[in-house]
C-alpha positions in Angstrom: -8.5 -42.1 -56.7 -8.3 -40.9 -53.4 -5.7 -38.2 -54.2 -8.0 -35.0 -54.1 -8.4 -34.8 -57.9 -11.2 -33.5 -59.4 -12.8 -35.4 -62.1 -14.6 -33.5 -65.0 -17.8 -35.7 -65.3 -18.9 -35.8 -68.6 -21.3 -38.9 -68.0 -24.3 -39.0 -70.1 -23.3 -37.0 -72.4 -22.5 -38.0 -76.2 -20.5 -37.2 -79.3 -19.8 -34.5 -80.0 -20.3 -32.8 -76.5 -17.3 -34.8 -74.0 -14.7 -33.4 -77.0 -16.2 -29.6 -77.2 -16.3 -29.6 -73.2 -12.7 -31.2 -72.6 -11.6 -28.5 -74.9 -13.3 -26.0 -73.5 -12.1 -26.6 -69.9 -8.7 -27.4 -71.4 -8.2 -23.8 -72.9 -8.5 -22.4 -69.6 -6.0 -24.5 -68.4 -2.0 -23.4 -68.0 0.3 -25.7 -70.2 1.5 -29.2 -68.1 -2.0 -28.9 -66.0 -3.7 -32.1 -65.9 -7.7 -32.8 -66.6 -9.5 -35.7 -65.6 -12.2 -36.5 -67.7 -15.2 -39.7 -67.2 -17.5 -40.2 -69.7 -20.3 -43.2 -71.0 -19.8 -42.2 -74.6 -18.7 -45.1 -76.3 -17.1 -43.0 -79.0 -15.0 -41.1 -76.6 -12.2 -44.2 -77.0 -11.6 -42.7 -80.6 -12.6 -39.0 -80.4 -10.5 -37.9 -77.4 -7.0 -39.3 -78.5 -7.6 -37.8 -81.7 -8.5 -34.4 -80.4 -5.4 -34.7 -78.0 -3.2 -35.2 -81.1 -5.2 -32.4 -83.0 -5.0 -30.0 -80.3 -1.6 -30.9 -79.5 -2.4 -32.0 -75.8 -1.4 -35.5 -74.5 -3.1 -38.1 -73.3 -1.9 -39.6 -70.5 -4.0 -42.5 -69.4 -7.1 -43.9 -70.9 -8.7 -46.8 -68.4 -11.7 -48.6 -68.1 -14.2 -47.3 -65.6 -17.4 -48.9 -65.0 -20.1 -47.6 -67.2 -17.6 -46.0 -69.3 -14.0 -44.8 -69.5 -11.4 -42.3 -67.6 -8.7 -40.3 -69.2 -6.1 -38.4 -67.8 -4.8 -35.3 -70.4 -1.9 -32.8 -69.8 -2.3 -29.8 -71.3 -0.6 -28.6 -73.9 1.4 -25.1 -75.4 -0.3 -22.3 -76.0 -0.8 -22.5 -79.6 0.7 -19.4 -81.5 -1.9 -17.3 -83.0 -3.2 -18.5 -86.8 -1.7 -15.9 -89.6 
């Protein structure tokens, strides 16, 4: 990338862990940050657009990386606490 990003490397690790993790990391972002996030799970092509919609994150970019896939999420509002 070349840019100074930092990448959250979730490599070798499978469902359900790259979700809980992204979420995790996410949570203690402020809303409009960005995560980078690698991972091998082949799963992760389904599971972390739909935890981005769930969550009410977005995903920006998902690509192709070898050995496994990139995406780039911006966080999301604060949720408002559940009643």
């Amino acid at each position: 990338m070349g840019d100074g990003t930092d990448i959250y490397d979730l490599r070798g690790l499978n469902c359900p862990l790259p979700v809980l993790k992204a979420r995790k990391r996410l949570s203690a972002m402020r809303p409009g940050e960005q995560l980078w996030l690698e991972t091998t799970d082949p799963l992760a092509v389904i599971d972390i657009p739909a935890f981005c919609v769930e969550d009410g994150h977005r995903l920006i970019s998902s690509d192709a990386v070898e050995g496994g896939r990139r995406f780039r999420i911006e966080r999301g509002p604060t949720r408002a606490a559940a009643t």
